[in-house]
Structures are given as C-alpha cells and as structure tokens.
N, C-alpha and C positions, 0 to 999 in steps of 0.2 A: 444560655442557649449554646454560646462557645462549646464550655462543658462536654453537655450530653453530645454535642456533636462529636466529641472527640473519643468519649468514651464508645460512639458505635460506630467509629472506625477503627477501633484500637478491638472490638469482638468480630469485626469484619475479618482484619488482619488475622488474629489469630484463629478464625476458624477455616482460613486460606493455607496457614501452617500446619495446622492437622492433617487438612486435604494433601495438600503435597507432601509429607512427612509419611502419612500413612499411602499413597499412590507409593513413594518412593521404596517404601516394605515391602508391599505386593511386589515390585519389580525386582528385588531381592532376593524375596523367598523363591518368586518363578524362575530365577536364574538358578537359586542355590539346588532346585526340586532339578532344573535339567541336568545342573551339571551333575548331581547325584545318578539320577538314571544315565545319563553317556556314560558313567565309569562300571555299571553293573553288567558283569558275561553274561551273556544272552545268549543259551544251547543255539544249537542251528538246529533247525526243525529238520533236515535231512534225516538227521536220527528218528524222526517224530514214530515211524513204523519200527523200532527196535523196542522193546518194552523192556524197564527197568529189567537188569539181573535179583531176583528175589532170592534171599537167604532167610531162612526159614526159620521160627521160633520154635524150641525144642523143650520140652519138660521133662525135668527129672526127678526120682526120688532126694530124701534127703543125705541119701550118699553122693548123690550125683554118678552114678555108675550104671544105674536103671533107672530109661529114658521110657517116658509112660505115653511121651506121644510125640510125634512130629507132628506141627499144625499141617504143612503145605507139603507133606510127605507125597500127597497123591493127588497133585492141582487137577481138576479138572475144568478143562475149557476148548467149547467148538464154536467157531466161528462160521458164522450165517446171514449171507445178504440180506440188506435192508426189504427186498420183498419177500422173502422167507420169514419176518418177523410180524407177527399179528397188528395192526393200526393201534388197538385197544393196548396193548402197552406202550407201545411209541406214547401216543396221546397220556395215558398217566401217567407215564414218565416225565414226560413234560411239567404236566399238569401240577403233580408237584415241586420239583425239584426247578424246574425254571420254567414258569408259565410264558414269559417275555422271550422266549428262546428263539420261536419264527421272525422276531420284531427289532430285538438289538443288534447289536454290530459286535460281538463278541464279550462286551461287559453290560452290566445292568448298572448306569451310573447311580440310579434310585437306591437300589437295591445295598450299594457300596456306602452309601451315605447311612444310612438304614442300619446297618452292620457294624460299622464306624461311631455311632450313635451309641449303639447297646453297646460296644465292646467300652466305651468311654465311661458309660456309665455302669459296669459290671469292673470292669478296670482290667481287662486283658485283652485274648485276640480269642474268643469265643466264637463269635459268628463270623462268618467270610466272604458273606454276598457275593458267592461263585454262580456264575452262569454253568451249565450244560462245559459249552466250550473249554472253561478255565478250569471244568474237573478233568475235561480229557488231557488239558496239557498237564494237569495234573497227575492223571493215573501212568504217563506215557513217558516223561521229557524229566519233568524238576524233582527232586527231593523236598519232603511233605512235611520240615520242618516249619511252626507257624509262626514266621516271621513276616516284618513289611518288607524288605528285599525280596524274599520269595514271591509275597503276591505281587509285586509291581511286575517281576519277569512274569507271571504268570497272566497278569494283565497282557502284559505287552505281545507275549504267544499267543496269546489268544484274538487278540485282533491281525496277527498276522496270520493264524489257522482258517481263520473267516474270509484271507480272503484266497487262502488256496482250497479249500475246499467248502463246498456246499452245505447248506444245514442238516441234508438228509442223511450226506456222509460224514455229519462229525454226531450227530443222532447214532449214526450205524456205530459206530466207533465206541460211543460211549456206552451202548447196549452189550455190545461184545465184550467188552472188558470192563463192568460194573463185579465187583463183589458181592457174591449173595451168602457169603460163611464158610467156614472152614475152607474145603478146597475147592467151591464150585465158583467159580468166574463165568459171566455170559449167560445173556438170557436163554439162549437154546439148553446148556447144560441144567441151569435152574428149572428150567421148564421140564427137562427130561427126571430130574431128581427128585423136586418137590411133589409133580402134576403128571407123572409119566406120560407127558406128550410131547410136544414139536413147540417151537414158538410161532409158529403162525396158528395154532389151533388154540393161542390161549382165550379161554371168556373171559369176560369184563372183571369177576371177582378174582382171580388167578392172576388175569395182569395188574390188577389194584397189589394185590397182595407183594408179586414181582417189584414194583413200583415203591414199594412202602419200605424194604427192607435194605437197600445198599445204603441208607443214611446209618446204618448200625449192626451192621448185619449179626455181630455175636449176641449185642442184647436180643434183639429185635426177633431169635431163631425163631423159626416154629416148630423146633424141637426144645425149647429151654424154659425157662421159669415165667419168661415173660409176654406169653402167648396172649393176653389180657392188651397189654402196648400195642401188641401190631398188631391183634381187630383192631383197636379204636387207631393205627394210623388207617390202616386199609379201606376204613369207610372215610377218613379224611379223602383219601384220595379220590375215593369215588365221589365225595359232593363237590369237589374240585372239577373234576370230569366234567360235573353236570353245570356249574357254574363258568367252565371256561367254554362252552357248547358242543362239546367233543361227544357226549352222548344226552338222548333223551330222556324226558322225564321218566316215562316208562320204563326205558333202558336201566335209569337211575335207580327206579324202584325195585326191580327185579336182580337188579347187581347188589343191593342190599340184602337181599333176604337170600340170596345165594348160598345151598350150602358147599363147601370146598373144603377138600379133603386130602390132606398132602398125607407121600408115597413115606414109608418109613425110611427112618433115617440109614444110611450106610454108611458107618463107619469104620475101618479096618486097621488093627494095628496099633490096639489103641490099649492101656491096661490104667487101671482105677476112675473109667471114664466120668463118671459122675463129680469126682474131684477136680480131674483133670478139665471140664468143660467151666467148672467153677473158679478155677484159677485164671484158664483164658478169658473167661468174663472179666474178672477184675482188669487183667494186664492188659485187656480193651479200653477199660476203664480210665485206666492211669497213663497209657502210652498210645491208646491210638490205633483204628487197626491195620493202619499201612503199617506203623512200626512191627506191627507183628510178624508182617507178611513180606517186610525186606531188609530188617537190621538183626539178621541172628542172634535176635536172644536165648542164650543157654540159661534155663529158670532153673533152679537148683527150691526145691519147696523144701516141705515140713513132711511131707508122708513118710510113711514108714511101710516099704513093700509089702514086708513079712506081715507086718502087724495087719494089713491090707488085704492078702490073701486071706487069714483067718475069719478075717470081718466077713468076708462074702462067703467065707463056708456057713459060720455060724449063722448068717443070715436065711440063707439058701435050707440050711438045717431044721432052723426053728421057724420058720413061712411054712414048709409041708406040713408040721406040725401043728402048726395054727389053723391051715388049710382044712385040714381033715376034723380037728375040733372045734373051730369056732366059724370057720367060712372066710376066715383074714386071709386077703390074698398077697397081701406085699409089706412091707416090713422096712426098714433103715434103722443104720448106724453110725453115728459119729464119736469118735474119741482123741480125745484133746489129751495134751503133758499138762498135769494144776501147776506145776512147776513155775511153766513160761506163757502159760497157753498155745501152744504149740498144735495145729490141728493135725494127727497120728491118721487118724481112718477117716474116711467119707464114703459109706455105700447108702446110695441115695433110691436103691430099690431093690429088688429080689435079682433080675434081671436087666438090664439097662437097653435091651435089644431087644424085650418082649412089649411083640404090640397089643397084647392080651389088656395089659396092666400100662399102659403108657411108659411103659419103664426107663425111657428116656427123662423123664419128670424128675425133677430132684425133691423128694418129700422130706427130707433133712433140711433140704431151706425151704419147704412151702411154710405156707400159713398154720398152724394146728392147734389145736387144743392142747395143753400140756397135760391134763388128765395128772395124776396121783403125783406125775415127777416134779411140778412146781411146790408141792410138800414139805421135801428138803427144803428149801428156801424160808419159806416161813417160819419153819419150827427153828431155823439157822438165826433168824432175823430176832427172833424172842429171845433165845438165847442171849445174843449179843446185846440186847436191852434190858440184861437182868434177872429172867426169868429161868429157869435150874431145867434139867432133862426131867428130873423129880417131880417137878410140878404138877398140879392136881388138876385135871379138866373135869369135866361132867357129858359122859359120850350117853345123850339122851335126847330122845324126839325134841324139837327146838326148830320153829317159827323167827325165822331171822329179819324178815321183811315187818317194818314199821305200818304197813298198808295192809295188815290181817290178825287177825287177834290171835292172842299168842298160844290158845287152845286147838286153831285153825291150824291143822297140819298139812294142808294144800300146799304143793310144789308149781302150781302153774299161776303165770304170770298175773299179779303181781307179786303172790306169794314165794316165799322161797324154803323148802321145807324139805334138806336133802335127807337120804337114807345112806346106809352104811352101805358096800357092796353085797354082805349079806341079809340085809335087811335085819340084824338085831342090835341092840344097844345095852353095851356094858357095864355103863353109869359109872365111876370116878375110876380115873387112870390115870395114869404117866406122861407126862409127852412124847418119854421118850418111848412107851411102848403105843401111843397113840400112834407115833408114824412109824414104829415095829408093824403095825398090822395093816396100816395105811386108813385107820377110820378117818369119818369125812364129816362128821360132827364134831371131835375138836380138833382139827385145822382150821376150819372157818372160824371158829371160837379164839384160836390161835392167831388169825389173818384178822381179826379184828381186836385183839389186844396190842400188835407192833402197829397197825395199818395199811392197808391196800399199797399206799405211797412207797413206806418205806422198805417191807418186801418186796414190791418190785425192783426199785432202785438195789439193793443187795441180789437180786437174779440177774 
C-alpha cells in the first residue's frame, strides 16, 4: 500500500513540473514576442495620407532599347466621397473581402489563425488573413514584402487606424485606392472605364464585378484570357451579398442573370500589346502586383520588334484574305528561336483594339483545336520509334472506332470515320508525302502506331 502510495505522488509531482515548466514557457515566449514587437519601427500614421511614391514597371524588347510599354505610364485615379459611392459596392466589397469589417477592431483574430493554419500546412506565407483596415495600411504606409514583421506592424497600424478613423472612412479609403489593372485605381475611375458610369449609379452585377477583381486585378481582367474566373468570382460575390443580408432573394436572382457589358478597353502607348499583356501576367504571377506598380522593374524580354512588326503585317495581310474567301475573320501568330525556345512574335489577333472581333482576346493562348499542325508531331514521334519517312501507309476509307463495323463508314458518334480534306483516297503512300499533302487517313494510322501518349508527351 506504501508502494502505490508513493508512486501517485511521485505522477502528482511530476505532472506539477510539467505545469510550472510549461506556464514558465508561455511567460517566455510572451516576453520574448514583446520585446520582439517594441524593437520593430512602426511608420507614424501622420504619413497615413501620402501614398507610396510608385515606380513604374517598364517592358522592353530584347535589345532593351524599345520599350513596348509602361505599365503605370498613365495612372488613372478620382477620388469620391463615401456618399458618392453606390451602397451595392460598399456592401460587396465587404462582403467579400472582409465580411467581419463592421464587427472587428481592426484584425480578424479568427481569420489570422485560419490563414496561419493554411500557410503551415502549404509551408509559406500564402494567405494573410487581412481585414479591409490592414489592406489600407497596406496600400498606403508599409512595403508589401510578405514577411512576419511586415504583417505585425501591419496589425499594429491597423488597430491604431481604427481608432482615428471610423469604418465608413477607412471603407472610403480603401474604395479610392483599390487596383482594378493596369492604370485605373478607384472605384469611380473603374466605374467610369469598365461601366461608363459614376460609382454611385453602379447595379448590383457592376458592383459584384467591381468587388471581385482587386484580389488580382491582372489575371482577374475583363479584357484578358481569364474572363471564365471572374464570372464565377462575381457570382461568389453576389451569393455572399445574399447570405451576408445586404441584398434580397429577388435582388439575388436578378443580379445573377444580369447582363453587364464592359466599355472597351483603352489603352495608349502600348506596341506588341498581346505579348506585352502576357508577359505582365506572368510578372503578376511570379512578383506580385504591388511589385509591379512600385519597384521599377526594367523587363528586358525575348521579342524581337522587327520580327514583331512583320508578324502583324503578315497577319493583317492574310486575315483580308481569308476574310474575302472563306468568311475567317481574325487570325494569330506565334514564333519561337528552336534554338533556345525563345518566344520572337506573339500577335494574338488581327487587331488588338477591334471590338468587332474581341481582339483584345489572345487566341495564341486560348484553347484550340490544333487542326492539321499537330501532324508534325506524330509523324516526328514515328519517326523517332523507328519508322522511315519511306514508310508505306494505306490512305483509304477506314472505320477507326471498335463500336462500328469496319464496313460502317459513319463519322458520328460513336463512329469515327474521317475523310481527307478533299474527300479522295490515294491508297499506299509515304509518310513523308502523307504529311506533304496533310492527309488525315494516315496520321490517325500514324497516331496509332507511336500512340496517343507518347505523341503528345513529344508535342
């Protein structure tokens, strides 16, 4: 009895030692966390109304001598009291970006853990759990490096912006000075560029839209490739609206089926713009787009001017052409160095300014059919597995599909049963003059001797 008695004082004891050993950590760590934040400079908000000096990202050819564009050549931004700004954006503003915005005290501690969480388990500083508040002392005060010092002063400004100004006026604040892409800052200029209207007269689908794009504003354009992303954030925003009670069910539904119709893009100033909107995409990508819009990058690319000008003759040349014979209204061209891979040309439409043709669109990167040109590839890919240019195909009617009897010369689904462009078949040929003429009887014949797989992986 001794014993046992001794042994549960002896796990008394030592779960007394845990307790005070681990109390005495926390009293550590909470010292070591203060005296970290007293040694960090902390701006003085007196600047809070100077906005960063911006130095402007610049692209060049690849001499670097011709400068194909200034991102922030021509900022534009008007600022407009908080009752000159429509409710319906305020509120999806909100709504997304900080729904807790009327409710905290300048940080979202939930939100911080939340963020802290993912970045632990993603293993970086990805998310940022910024309230409203902590983007304006962001857009306004600190440098947008993402580090933990940065966000602690960024904390720390932001509860001290909470308590000199009101929520309406750090709302107003961060409305005026949100990025909406290239050079339009502020919901008024947005409104007037995208919407040619005012921001008090935006509707509900115009302010979703507003609302949906400073989280990225380059991908996010509604002039770029990714027009697909911001509908489906823009209707996020709006079922946000409807779940945070900002607007009704009705309002809800009718803001859905809205249709909204943004103003053509303006851009001036600009030379290989299809390229040059591709490059800034990446350099969003990889840097961020405050870096774009205050650390002067001089981007020295891969273009080739000359080669550049040609490309948009010959484009512009053989589009009429096309135009007049076949009804083809737009056309691209890309041309790479085999050398290095080096991208030389990117003309992504006939026009890049015509709102005929959306010619802002870059068809050079959309989605496509490759039609006749994935050809090369496979007859490359046989090749390289042994098969001769010499080689014998059989360019003749042929039932490819296992689900039709192989006399069934049916092409619709499930059959597969292509014709040649001319509609005749020459019966045994070459490879190498099979893709001379571009028949389409042995290439599939062809893509099924290497493989689906491993022609692709060689494209």
């Amino acid at each position: 009895m001794k014993k046992r008695l001794s042994l549960k004082r002896n796990s008394r004891e030592i779960l007394v030692d845990v307790l005070i050993f681990g109390f005495a950590g926390l009293i550590l760590l909470m010292a070591a966390v203060l005296i970290w934040l007293s040694t960090l400079e902390i701006p003085d908000l007196s600047s809070f109304e100077e906005r960063r000096v911006q130095q402007s990202t610049k692209i060049y050819d690849r001499t670097g001598q011709v400068m194909l564009y200034d991102l922030h050549q021509d900022v534009r931004r008007t600022v407009v009291p908080f009752d000159q700004i429509s409710p319906y954006v305020k509120n999806a503003t909100v709504s997304i970006e900080d729904d807790q915005f009327y409710n905290h005290f300048g940080i979202d501690v939930k939100a911080i853990i939340r963020a802290a969480v993912s970045n632990v388990q993603e293993g970086g500083l990805g998310q940022g759990g910024s309230t409203i508040t902590q983007q304006v002392i962001k857009n306004s005060v600190l440098q947008r490096e993402k580090t933990f010092t940065r966000k602690a002063k960024e904390a720390i400004l932001a509860l001290k912006l909470e308590q000199l100004k009101t929520k309406d006026e750090i709302l107003e604040i961060y409305l005026n000075e949100s990025p909406y892409g290239g050079t339009i800052y502020g919901v008024e200029e947005a409104s007037r560029a995208f919407f040619n209207t005012n921001a008090k007269d935006l509707t509900i689908g115009e302010a979703a839209y507003l609302a949906a794009i400073p989280q990225a504003p380059t991908y996010l354009s509604p002039y770029g490739n990714n027009r697909a992303d911001l509908d489906a954030r823009q209707k996020l925003v709006i079922e946000k609206m409807r779940n945070n009670g900002y607007i009704t069910v009705e309002e809800y539904e009718a803001a859905k089926n809205e249709v909204v119709e943004f103003e053509p893009q303006i851009v001036s100033g600009i030379k290989a713009p299809h390229f040059v909107m591709y490059v800034r995409e990446l350099l969003a990508e990889k840097y961020g787009e405050e870096a774009l819009a205050e650390r002067g990058f001089k981007v020295i690319s891969t273009l080739d001017w000359e080669l550049q000008q040609e490309a948009e003759r010959i484009v512009a040349e053989k589009v009429a052409i096309n135009t007049e014979k076949f009804n083809a209204s737009n056309a691209g061209l890309v041309a790479t160095d085999p050398k290095n891979g080096d991208l030389l040309v990117m003309v992504g439409s006939r026009d890049y300014f015509s709102t005929d043709i959306e010619g802002n669109f870059n068809i050079a990167l959309a989605n496509r059919q490759p039609g006749s040109a994935i050809k090369p590839f496979v007859y490359a890919a046989a090749w390289r597995d042994g098969y001769l240019p010499t080689t014998i195909l059989y360019d003749v009617q042929t039932q490819f599909s296992t689900s039709c009897e192989p006399n069934d010369f049916s092409n619709e689904l499930p059959c597969y049963a292509p014709n040649n462009h001319n509609n005749k078949f020459v019966g045994p040929i070459s490879m190498r003059n099979a893709l001379a003429q571009s028949l389409n009887i042995p290439a599939v014949k062809t893509l099924y001797l290497v493989g689906v797989r491993d022609a692709l992986k060689l494209a």
